[in-house]
C-alpha positions as CSV (number, residue, x, y, z in Angstrom):
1,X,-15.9,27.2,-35.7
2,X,-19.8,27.2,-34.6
3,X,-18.8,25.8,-31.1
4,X,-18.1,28.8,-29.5
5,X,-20.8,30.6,-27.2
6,X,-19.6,34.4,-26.4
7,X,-21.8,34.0,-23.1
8,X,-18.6,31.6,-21.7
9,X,-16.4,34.7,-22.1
10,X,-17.8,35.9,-18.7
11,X,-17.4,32.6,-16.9
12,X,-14.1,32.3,-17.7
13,X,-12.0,31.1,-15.1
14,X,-9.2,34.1,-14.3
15,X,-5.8,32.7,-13.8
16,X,-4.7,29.4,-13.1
17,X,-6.7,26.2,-13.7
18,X,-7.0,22.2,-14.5
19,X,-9.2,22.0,-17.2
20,X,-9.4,19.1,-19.8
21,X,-9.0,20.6,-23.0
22,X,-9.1,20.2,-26.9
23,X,-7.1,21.8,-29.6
24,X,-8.6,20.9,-33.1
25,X,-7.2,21.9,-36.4
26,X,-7.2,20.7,-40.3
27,X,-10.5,21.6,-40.6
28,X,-11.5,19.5,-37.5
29,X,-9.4,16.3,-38.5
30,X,-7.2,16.9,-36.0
31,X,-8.0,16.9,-32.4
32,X,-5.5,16.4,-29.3
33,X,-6.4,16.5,-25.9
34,X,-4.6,19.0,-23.9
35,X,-5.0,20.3,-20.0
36,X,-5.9,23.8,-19.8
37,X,-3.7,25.2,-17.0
38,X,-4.1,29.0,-17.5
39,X,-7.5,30.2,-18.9
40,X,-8.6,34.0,-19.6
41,X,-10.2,36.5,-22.1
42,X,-6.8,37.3,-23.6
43,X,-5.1,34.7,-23.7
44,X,-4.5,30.4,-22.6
45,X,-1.6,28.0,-21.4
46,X,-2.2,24.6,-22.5
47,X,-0.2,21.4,-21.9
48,X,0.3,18.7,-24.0
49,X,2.3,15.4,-24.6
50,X,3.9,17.1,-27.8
51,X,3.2,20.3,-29.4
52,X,5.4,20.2,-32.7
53,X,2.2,18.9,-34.8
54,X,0.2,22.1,-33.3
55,X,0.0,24.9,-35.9
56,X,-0.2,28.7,-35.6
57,X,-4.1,28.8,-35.8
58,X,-6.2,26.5,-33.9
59,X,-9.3,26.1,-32.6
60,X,-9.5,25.7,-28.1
61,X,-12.5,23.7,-27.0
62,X,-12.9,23.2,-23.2
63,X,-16.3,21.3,-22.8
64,X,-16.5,21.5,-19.3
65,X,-17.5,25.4,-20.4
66,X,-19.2,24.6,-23.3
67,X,-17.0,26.8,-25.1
68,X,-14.4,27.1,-27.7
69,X,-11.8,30.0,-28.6
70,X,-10.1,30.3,-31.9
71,X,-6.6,31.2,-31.1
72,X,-2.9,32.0,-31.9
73,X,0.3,30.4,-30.4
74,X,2.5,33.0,-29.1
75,X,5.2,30.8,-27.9
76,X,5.4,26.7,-27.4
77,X,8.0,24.6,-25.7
78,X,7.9,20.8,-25.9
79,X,5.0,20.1,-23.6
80,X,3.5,23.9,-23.5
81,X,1.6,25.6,-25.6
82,X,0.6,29.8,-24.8
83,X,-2.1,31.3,-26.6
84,X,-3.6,34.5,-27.4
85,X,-7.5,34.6,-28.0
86,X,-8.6,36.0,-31.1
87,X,-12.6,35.8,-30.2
């Protein structure tokens, strides 16, 4: 998942945020656009229209930081997604 710069680890917003977003998946043949409303080393909550099609392991791209996280999902509801980073 080349996309991801480890410098954006230290300009990672702490706590609460707006951030468009992009979870991609199936060996980037999926992509849904999500809003990044919680955003920090450990871990992400995203929101998005419908989170059944989101699997286990995915890939977090928020451009507006030029960065990307690979991560797992931890719990979902229908319109929310949490996260932990594994890189």
């Amino acid at each position: 998942m080349g996309f991801f710069m480890r410098s954006s680890l230290a300009r990672l917003p702490s706590g609460r945020t707006f951030l468009a977003g992009k979870i991609v998946f199936a060996n980037k043949r999926c992509v849904l656009d999500c809003t990044v409303r919680e955003l920090s080393r450990e871990r992400a909550v995203v929101e998005l229209p419908n989170t059944t099609l989101v699997p286990t392991i995915l890939e977090l791209r928020v451009p507006s930081l030029s960065a990307s996280y690979v991560c797992e999902v931890t719990s979902r509801s229908l319109y929310e997604i949490r996260l932990t980073i594994l890189n």
